[in-house]
C-alpha positions in Angstrom: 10.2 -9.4 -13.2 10.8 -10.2 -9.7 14.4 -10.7 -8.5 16.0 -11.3 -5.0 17.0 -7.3 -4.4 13.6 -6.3 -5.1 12.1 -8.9 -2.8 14.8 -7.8 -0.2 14.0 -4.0 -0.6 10.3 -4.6 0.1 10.5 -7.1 3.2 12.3 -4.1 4.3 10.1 -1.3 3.7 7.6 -3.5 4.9 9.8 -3.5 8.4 10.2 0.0 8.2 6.7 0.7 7.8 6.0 -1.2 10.8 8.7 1.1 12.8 6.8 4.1 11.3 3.4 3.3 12.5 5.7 2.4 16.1 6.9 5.9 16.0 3.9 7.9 15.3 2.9 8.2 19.4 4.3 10.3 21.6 5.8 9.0 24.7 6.8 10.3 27.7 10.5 11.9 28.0 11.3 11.6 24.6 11.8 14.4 21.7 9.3 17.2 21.4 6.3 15.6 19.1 7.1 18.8 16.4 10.6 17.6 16.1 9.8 13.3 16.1 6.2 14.3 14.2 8.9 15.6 11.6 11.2 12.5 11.4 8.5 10.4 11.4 7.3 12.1 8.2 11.0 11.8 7.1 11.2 8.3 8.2 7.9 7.9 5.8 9.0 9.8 3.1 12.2 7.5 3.1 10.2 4.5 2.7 8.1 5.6 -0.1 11.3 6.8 -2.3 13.1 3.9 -1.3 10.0 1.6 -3.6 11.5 4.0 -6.5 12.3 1.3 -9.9 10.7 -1.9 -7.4 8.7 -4.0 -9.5 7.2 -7.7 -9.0 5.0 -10.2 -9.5 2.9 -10.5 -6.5 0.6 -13.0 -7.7 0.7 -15.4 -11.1 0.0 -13.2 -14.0 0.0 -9.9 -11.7 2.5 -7.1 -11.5 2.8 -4.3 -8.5 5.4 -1.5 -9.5 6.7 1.6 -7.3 7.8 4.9 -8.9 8.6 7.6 -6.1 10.9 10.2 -7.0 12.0 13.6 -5.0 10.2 16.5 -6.7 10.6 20.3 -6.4 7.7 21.3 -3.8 5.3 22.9 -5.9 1.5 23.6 -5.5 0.6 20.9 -7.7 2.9 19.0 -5.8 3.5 20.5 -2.3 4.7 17.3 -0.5 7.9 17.2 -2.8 7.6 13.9 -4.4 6.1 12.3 -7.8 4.7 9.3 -7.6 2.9 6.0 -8.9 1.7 3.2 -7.2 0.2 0.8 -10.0 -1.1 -2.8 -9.8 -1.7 -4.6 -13.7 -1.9 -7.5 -15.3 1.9 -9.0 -16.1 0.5 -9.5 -20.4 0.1 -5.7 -20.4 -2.8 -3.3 -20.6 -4.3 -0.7 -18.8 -3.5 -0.7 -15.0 -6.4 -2.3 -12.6 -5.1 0.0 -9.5 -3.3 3.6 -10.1 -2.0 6.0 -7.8 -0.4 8.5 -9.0 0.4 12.2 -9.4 1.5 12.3 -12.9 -1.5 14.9 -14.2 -4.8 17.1 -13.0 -7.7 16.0 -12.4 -10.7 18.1 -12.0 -12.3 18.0 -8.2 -15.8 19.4 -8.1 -17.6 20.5 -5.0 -20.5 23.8 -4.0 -20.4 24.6 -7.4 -16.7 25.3 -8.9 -14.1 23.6 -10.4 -10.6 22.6 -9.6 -7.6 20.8 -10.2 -5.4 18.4 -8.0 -2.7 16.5 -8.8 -2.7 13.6 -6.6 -5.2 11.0 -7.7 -6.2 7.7 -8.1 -7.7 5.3 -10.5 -10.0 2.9 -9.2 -10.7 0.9 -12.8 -9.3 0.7 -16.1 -11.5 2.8 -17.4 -11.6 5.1 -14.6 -9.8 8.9 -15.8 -8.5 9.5 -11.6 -10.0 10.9 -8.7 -8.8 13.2 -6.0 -6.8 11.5 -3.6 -5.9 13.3 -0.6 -2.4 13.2 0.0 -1.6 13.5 4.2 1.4 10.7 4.8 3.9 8.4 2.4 1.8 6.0 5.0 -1.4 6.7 4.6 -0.9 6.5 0.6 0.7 2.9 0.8 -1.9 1.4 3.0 -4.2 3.2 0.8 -3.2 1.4 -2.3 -2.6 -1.9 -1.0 -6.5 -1.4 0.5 -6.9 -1.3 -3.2 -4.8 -3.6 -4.1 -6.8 -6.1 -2.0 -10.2 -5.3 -3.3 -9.1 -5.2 -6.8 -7.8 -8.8 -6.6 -10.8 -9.7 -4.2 -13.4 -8.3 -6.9 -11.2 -10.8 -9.8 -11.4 -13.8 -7.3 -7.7 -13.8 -7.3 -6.4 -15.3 -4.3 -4.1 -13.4 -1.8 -2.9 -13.1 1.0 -2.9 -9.0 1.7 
């Protein structure tokens, strides 16, 4: 499952991520911080689609996959992308980490009911929770937070 371009396309993001987080303060004489807080978003948004198809083993027996695709802006999905962000066993089953905004999930709170699209799953058997989307960042250091506690809670060495 994992091959050379794969491996290559995600030392890079992982460089690129790095530049993001470099990016994200504003310093003196440079752009205005609408215009860089914009290609910094950009920049982020880049990243995350550029994961789209990457798929690998990170550990022995353990696969991490990346879907992120450019999506009409919607309400269900006002950010403009569709995405998941899924860590399973390589044998099959039922995903151990999902992040994903491929369906609703209700979000209660003070009484009434709605639905979001951007979730997670924290478990197998877990049906999503509200996720709050706010960068392409913050989502990928969300899930590999995950990631890590997932393969923590397993006893599954790593180095994350």
């Amino acid at each position: 499952m994992s091959s050379g371009v794969t491996g290559e396309r995600l030392v890079a993001s992982r460089h690129v991520l790095s530049q993001a987080r470099r990016l994200s303060y504003p310093k003196p004489g440079l752009k205005s911080f609408p215009n860089m807080l914009c290609e910094v978003m950009d920049l982020e948004l880049g990243l995350l689609l550029s994961l789209d198809g990457a798929a690998y083993e990170m550990v022995p027996g353990v696969i991490v996959e990346f879907v992120a695709r450019p999506a009409e802006a919607s309400p269900q999905r006002p950010h403009g992308i569709s995405y998941a962000l899924v860590l399973r066993p390589k044998a099959g089953g039922a995903p151990w980490v999902r992040f994903d905004n491929a369906h609703a999930v209700a979000q209660r709170g003070r009484g009434r009911k709605r639905t979001v699209y951007d979730h997670w799953h924290r478990t197998t058997h877990d049906k999503g929770r509200p996720y709050e989307f706010t960068t392409a960042l913050q989502l990928l250091d969300d899930f590999w937070r995950e990631v890590k506690r997932t393969l923590d809670e397993k006893g599954i060495p790593n180095d994350l």
